[in-house]
N, C-alpha and C positions, 0 to 999 in steps of 0.2 A: 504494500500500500504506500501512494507518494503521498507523505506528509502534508506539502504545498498544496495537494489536490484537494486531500480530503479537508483542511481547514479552509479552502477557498470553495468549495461547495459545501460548505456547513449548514447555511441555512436552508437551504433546499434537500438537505439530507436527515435532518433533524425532525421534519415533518413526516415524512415517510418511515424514520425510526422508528417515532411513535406510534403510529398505525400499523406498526407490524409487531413491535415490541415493545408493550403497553406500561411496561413498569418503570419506565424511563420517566422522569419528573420534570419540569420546565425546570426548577431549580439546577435539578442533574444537567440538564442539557446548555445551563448558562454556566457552571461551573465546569465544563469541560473545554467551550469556547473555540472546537473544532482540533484540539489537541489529543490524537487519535490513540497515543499512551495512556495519556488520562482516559481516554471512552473505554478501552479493553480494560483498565484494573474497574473503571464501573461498571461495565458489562459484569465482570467477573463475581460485583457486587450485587447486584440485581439479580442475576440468572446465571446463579454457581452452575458449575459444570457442563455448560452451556457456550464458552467461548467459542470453544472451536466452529460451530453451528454461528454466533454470530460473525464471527471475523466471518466465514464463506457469506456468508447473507452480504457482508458489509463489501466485499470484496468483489462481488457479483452487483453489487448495487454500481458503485462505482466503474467498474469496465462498461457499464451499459453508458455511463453520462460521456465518461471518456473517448469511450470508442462506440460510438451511437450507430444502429443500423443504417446503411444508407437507403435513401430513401426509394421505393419500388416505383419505376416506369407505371405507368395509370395505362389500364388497358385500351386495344387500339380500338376504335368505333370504328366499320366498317358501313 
């Protein structure tokens, strides 16, 4: 995970957190402030033995913003 990336899409990452992984607090999520060390030891706090499950979530999340699908040709009208 790049560092730069995941604290420069914090805020748009941080909503999506929450709606998948609900034990996440607004507090939590200001006291983290896209410092992705600090999110894994709270991950670790919120939903023990569960990291591994979120880094792959978080890691998955992020390849999609990064490397986003290109977008599909619109079929041809004949």
């Amino acid at each position: 995970m790049n560092a730069d990336l995941f604290r420069g899409k914090w805020d748009v990452f941080k909503g999506e957190l929450k709606q998948e992984w609900g034990k996440f607090t607004d507090d939590d999520l200001l006291s983290v402030r896209g410092d992705y060390d600090n999110f894994m030891a709270l991950a670790q706090e919120r939903y023990p033995g569960r990291q591994v499950e979120i880094r792959r979530w978080t890691d998955e999340w992020y390849s999609v913003v990064q490397f986003p699908a290109p977008p599909t040709d619109p079929p041809l009208i004949s």
